[in-house]
DOGU-560458 format. One line per 4 residues: number of its first residue (from 1); their letters; for each residue x, y, z of C-alpha. Coordinates in Angstrom, 1 decimal. Example, Ala and Ser with C-alpha at 12.3 -4.5 7.8 and 13.67 -1.06 7.14 Angstrom:
// residues 2
1 = as = 12.3 -4.5 7.8; 13.7 -1.1 7.1
// end
This chain:
// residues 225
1 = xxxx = 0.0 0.0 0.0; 1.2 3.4 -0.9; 1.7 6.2 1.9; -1.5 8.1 3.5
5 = xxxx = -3.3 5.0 1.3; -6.0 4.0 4.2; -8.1 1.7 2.2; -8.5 -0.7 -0.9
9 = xxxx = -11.3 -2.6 -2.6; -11.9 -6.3 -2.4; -14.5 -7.0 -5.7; -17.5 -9.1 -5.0
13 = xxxx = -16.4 -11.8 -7.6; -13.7 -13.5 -5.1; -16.6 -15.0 -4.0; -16.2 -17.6 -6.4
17 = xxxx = -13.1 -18.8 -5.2; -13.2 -18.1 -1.7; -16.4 -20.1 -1.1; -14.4 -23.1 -2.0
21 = xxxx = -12.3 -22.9 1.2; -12.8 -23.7 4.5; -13.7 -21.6 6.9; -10.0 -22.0 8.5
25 = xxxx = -8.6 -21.0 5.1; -11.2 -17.9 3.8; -10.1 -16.5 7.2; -6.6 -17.3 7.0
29 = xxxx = -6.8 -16.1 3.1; -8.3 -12.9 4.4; -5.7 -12.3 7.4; -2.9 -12.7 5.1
33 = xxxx = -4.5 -10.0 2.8; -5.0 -7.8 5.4; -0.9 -8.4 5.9; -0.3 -7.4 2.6
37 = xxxx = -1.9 -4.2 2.0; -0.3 -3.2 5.7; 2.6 -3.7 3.7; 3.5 -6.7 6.3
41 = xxxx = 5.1 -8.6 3.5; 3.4 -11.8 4.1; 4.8 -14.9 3.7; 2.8 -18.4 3.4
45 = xxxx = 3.9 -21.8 2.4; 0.0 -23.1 2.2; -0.3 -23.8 -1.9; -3.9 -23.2 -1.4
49 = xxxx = -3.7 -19.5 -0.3; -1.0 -18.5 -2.5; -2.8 -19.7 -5.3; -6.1 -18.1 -3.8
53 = xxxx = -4.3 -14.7 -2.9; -2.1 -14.3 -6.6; -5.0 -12.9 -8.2; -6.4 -11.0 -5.4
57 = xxxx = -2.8 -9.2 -5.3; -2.3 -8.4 -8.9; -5.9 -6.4 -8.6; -4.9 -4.8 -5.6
61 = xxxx = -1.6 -3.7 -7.9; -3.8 -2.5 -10.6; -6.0 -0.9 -8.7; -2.9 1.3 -6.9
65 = xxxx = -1.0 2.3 -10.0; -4.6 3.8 -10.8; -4.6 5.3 -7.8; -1.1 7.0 -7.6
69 = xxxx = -1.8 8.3 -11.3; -5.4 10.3 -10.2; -3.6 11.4 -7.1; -0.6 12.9 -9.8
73 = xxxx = -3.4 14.4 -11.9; -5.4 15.6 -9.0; -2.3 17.1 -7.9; -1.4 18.7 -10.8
77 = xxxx = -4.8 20.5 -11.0; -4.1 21.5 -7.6; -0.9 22.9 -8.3; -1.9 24.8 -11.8
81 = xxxx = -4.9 26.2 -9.7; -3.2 27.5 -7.3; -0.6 29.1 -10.1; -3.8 30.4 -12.2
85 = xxxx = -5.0 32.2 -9.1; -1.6 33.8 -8.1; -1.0 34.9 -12.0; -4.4 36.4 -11.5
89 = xxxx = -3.8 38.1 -8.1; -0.8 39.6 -9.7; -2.6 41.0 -12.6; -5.0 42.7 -10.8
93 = xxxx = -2.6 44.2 -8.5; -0.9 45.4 -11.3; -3.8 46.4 -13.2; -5.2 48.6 -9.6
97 = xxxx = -1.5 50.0 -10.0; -1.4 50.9 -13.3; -4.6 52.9 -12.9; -3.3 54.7 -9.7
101 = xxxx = -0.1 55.6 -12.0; 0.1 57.9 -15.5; -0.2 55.5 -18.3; 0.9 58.2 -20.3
105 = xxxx = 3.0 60.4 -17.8; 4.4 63.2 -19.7; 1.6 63.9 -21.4; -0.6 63.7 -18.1
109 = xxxx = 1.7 66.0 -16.5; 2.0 68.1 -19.3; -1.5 68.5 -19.6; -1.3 69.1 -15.8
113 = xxxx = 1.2 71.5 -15.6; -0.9 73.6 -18.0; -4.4 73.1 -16.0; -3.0 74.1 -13.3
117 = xxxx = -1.4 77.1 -15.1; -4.5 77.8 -16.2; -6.2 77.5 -13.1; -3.7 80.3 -11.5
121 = xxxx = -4.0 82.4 -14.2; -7.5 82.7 -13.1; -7.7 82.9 -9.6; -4.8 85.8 -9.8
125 = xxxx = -7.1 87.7 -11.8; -9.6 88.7 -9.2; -8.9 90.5 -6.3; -8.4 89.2 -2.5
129 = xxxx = -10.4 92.2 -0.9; -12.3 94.8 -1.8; -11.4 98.5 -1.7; -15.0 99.5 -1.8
133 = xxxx = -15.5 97.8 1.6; -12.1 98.8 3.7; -10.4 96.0 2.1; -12.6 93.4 3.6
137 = xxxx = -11.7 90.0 2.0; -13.4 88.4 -1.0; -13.1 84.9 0.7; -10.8 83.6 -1.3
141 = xxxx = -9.5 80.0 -0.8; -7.8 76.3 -2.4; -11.5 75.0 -2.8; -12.4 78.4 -5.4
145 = xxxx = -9.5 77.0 -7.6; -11.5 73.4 -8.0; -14.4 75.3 -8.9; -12.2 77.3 -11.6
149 = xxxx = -11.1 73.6 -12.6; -14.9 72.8 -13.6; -15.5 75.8 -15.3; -12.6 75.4 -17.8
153 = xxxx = -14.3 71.9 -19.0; -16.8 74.7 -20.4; -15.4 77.6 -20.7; -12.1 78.7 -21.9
157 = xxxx = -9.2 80.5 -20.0; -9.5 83.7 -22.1; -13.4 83.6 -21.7; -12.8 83.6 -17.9
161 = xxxx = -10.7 86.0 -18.6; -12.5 88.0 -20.2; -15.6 87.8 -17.6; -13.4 88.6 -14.7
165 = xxxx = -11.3 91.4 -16.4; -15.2 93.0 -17.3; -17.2 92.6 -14.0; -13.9 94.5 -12.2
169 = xxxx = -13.8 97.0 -14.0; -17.6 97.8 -13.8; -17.3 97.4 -10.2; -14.4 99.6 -10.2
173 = xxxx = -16.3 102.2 -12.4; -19.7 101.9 -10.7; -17.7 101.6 -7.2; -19.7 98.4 -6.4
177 = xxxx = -18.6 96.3 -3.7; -16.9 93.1 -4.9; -18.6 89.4 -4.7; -17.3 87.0 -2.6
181 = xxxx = -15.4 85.3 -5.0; -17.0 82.0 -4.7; -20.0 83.5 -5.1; -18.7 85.2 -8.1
185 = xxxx = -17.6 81.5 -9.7; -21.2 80.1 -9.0; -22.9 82.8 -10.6; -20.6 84.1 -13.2
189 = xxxx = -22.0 87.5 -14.9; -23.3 87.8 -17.9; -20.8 90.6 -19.5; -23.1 91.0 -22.8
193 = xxxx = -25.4 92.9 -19.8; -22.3 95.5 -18.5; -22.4 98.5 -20.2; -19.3 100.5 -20.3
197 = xxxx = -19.3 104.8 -20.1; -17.3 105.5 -23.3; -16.5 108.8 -24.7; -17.8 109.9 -28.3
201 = xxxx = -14.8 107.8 -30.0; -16.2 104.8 -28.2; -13.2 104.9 -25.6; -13.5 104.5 -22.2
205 = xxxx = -13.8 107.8 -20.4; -10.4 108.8 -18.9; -11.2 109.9 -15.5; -11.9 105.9 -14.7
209 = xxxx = -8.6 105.0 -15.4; -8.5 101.8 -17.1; -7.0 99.7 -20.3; -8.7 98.1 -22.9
213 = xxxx = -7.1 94.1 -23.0; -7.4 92.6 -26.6; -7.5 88.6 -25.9; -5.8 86.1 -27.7
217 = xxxx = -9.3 84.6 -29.3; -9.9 88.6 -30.4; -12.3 89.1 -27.6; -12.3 92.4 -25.7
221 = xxxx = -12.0 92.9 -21.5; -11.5 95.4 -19.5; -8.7 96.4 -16.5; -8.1 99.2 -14.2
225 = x = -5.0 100.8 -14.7
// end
C-alpha cells in the first residue's frame, strides 16, 4: 500500500473462489491479505492461499498504480490552480496599480502643468479684498481653484478671462462692492449685460482709469490701470 493509502477494494467476484475454502482457510486467506496491503510482506507456504491470494494481489496492484496516477493528476490540477490564481492576483494588482499611476505620464503631467497654469491664471485675476468695503476679503480659498477647474471643462481661459477682467472694471467704475469670490464663480455674470461709459470715439472715459485688453481669441476685456 502506498503512503496516507487507508483503504483498498476487495470485488465481490472472489466470492467464487473463496467459497471453495474452509472456513479456516477464507479466514486465514483474508488475514494474510489484510498483511499485505499493511505492507506486512506476508509470507505463506499453504499452496492453497497463494494460489487463492495471486490474483487477489495483482488487482490490488492495478488498482494502486490507478490510484497514484489520479492522485498525480489531481495534484497537478491542484498545483496549476493554485498558479492560475496567483497569476491572476498579480494582474489585478498590477492592473489597480497601473490605474493609480500615469499610463501616459508626460503627457498627463504636461497637460497638468498647463491646468493648473490655467487655473492660476484665473484665480490671480480677481482680487483678494475689496477697496470699496475697507479692504474686507473676497473669501478667497484652495477650494475656489476646484471650482475654476470645472468651469474650464466649459469655458475657456481667455473667456474667464475675459468675464473677470469685465465685472472689475464695472465694479471699479460703478464703485460696487466686490462678490465673494465664490459666489462670483457660481454665478458668473453675464458681460453682454455690462455696459461701459465711453466717450464719443467709443473709448472708455479717462477719468476711470482703465485699459482696454485685446484677448488672444480677439475678444475684448477690460482692467483698471
Amino acid at each position: 500500500m502506498a503512503e496516507n493509502k487507508r483503504s483498498f477494494v476487495l470485488y465481490c467476484d472472489i466470492i467464487h473462489t473463496v467459497s471453495q475454502l474452509s472456513d479456516e482457510k477464507a479466514g486465514e486467506l483474508f488475514k494474510h491479505i489484510l498483511s499485505y496491503v499493511n505492507d506486512k510482506n506476508p509470507v505463506n507456504d499453504d499452496i492453497i492461499i497463494n494460489l487463492t491470494f495471486e490474483p487477489i494481489k495483482q488487482q490490488l496492484k492495478r488498482d494502486l498504480q490507478k490510484w497514484r496516477e489520479i492522485k498525480g493528476k489531481r495534484s497537478n490540477a491542484g498545483k496549476a490552480s493554485a498558479a492560475k490564481r496567483k497569476q491572476k492576483k498579480q494582474k489585478l494588482t498590477h492592473v489597480n496599480k497601473s490605474q493609480q499611476s500615469s499610463t501616459n505620464p508626460t503627457v498627463n503631467v504636461n497637460d497638468n502643468v498647463t491646468v493648473n497654469d490655467n487655473v492660476n491664471n484665473i484665480y490671480t485675476l480677481y482680487p483678494s479684498s475689496c477697496k470699496f468695503q475697507n479692504n474686507r476679503s473676497t473669501g478667497k480659498s484652495s477650494k475656489d481653484k476646484k471650482k475654476i477647474e470645472t468651469l474650464l471643462k466649459t469655458h475657456n481661459e481667455n473667456e474667464l478671462t475675459n468675464i473677470i477682467n469685465t465685472y472689475i472694471f464695472e465694479c471699479n467704475r460703478t464703485k460696487t462692492y466686490y462678490k465673494n469670490f465664490s459666489t462670483f464663480l457660481n454665478n458668473l455674470p453675464d458681460i453682454e449685460n455690462i455696459e461701459i461709459e465711453v466717450d464719443s470715439k467709443g473709448k472708455p472715459k479717462p477719468s476711470d482709469q482703465h485699459l482696454l485688453i485685446i484677448n488672444p481669441d480677439g475678444s475684448k476685456s477690460w482692467a483698471i490701470l
